[in-house]
C-alpha positions, 0 to 999 in steps of 0.5 A: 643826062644819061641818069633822066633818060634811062628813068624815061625809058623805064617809065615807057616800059612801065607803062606799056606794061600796065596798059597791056594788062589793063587791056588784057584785063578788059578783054578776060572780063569780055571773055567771061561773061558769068556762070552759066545757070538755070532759073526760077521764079519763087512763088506762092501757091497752096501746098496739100499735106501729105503723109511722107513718104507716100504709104503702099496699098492694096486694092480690095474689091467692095464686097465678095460674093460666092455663088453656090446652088441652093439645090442639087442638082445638074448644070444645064446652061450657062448663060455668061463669060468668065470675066464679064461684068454682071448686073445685079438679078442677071441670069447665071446658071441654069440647074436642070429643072425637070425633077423639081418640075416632076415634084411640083406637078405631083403635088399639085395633083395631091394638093388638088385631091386634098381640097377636094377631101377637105370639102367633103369633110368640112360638109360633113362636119357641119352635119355633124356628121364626121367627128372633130378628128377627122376634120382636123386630120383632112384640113391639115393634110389639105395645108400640108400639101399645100405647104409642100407645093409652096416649097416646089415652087421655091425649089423650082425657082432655085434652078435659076441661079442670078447675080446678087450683086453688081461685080465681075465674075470670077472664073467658073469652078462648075461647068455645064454637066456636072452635078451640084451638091447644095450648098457645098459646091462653088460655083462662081465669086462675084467682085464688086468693084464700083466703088471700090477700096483701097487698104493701106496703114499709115504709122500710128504717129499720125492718127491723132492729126488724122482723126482730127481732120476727118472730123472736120472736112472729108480727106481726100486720096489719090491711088497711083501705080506704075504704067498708069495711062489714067489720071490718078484715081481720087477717093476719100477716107472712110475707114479707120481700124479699131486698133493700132497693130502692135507688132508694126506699130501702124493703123489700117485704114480704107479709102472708097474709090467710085473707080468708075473707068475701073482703074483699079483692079481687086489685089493690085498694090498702089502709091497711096497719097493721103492729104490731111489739110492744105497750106495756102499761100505758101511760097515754093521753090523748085526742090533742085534749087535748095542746096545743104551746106554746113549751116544748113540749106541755103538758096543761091539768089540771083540780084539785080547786078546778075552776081548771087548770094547765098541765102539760108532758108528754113524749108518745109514740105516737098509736094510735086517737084517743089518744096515750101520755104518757111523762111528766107525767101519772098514769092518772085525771087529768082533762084538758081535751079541748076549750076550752084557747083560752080556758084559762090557768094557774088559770083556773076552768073550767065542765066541760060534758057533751060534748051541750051544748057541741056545742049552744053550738058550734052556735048560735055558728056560726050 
């Protein structure tokens, strides 16, 4: 008797014991509801292909064009403000033009007298009354000076010195007052920047591809650089150099910008991104969502049960924060973004709005 109720004691104990940790267990499991992660969506979308990483450029102005006076002479006017854009045939200096203003009157007069000479001899010598000679002599003085008025004329003209090209002026090396020497004195350079390029080399590993998609379609350039308060400047290539540099193994090339809002600027240096061809339809992931394991880059999936697996995914190109996965992924998947530290295969995960875990990330830190 005694013998049966210590077994039913201990059977009460026993299950006491395993109710209070069924209990305990239930209540952990309520307690736990799963890791807290960020998510996305895998989609498709076309990637550009672009040369890795993003070469440095310089910007260089169109064409340059340096101002000189074609005569001597004295700067009498100035007629526009360092750093002012000019208009092709806009008036710039003005040299002082009494001199070749003398020199023309008193050639004229000379030329005046001279067909006034030739007249005479020419009546003459149709009576022959004046030999040969002499009528040559008349009639050559008469288009020498005539010749001359022609180069006052010219000489004049020069006083005025205008733009001879679109661009922005430089800063003046000769001001009102001094005298020029022709052609030896600066006055002014000229930079044309509507449009204007964009000098850069790529390594000579992608000349081959590049030669072969310039055949085909126009490639198209970005220019970005640091502060921009733009939208990245767009041009094309038009320009490969005729040899690979040997001492950097690289190729120049030029793109042409129409940088009408005049973004970029003569010497500045940019972020080059050269597109050679487009993939379409290509499935991404936000790059964060890859993670390197010793067998590779694999992608914690998140399934129907809320419980993640750990995918291995053959990867491709990264563009503007995503990256191309060539394998292993289909477009709508949810893949884990942020959180995969504490993750492994069939561990259940808590999917947070992206405002509440910076909220706890925050608080952690501090």
């Amino acid at each position: 008797m005694k013998n049966s109720i210590s077994i039913l004691a201990a059977l009460a104990v026993a299950i006491t014991v395993l109710t209070g940790g069924c209990s305990s267990g239930a209540k952990r499991a309520a307690n736990n509801p799963g890791v807290p992660v960020l998510v996305a969506q895998s989609a498709t979308t076309n990637v550009p292909v672009q040369i890795q990483p993003p070469p440095v450029g310089h910007v260089t102005a169109y064409s340059t064009v340096t101002v000189h006076s074609q005569i001597q002479g004295m700067i009498s006017e100035i007629h526009f403000r360092e750093g002012q854009e000019v208009k092709k045939g806009n008036l710039l200096f003005i040299i002082d033009p009494r001199p070749e203003q003398a020199a023309l009157a008193r050639d004229q007069a000379q030329l005046e007298n001279a067909e006034i000479q030739f007249a005479r001899e020419q009546k003459l010598f149709d009576q022959k009354l004046v030999s040969q000679d002499e009528y040559d002599t008349s009639k050559a003085t008469r288009d020498t000076l005539a010749a001359t008025v022609e180069s006052d004329k010219l000489n004049l003209s020069y006083t005025e010195i205008r733009a001879p090209i679109d661009g922005v002026a430089g800063s003046l090396q000769s001001y009102v007052g001094n005298v020029v020497k022709a052609p030896d004195d600066t006055l002014l350079t000229i930079n044309q920047i509507h449009p204007i390029y964009v000098e850069f080399a790529v390594p000579e590993q992608y000349l081959p591809e590049i030669r072969k998609e310039m055949r085909q379609h126009t490639l198209k350039v970005e220019a970005t650089y640091q502060n921009m308060i733009v939208p990245p400047p767009e041009g094309e290539l038009t320009f490969i150099n005729n040899a690979v540099d040997e001492s950097t193994g690289t190729i120049l090339l030029k793109a042409t910008f129409s940088n009408e809002n005049s973004a970029l600027w003569p010497g500045q240096f940019v972020t080059v991104d050269l597109t050679l061809s487009e993939l379409a339809n290509t499935v991404v992931v936000p790059t964060q969502a890859v993670q390197t394991g010793p067998n590779g880059e694999f992608i914690y999936v998140v399934k129907p049960d809320q419980t993640v697996e750990a995918r291995p995914v053959t990867i491709g190109i990264e563009y503007d924060g995503e990256t191309e996965i060539k394998k292993g992924i289909s477009a709508g998947e949810t893949v884990v973004t942020d959180g995969q530290l504490r993750l492994a295969p069939g561990v259940k995960v808590n999917i947070k709005p992206a405002e509440a875990t910076e909220t706890n990330s925050t608080a952690n830190s501090e």
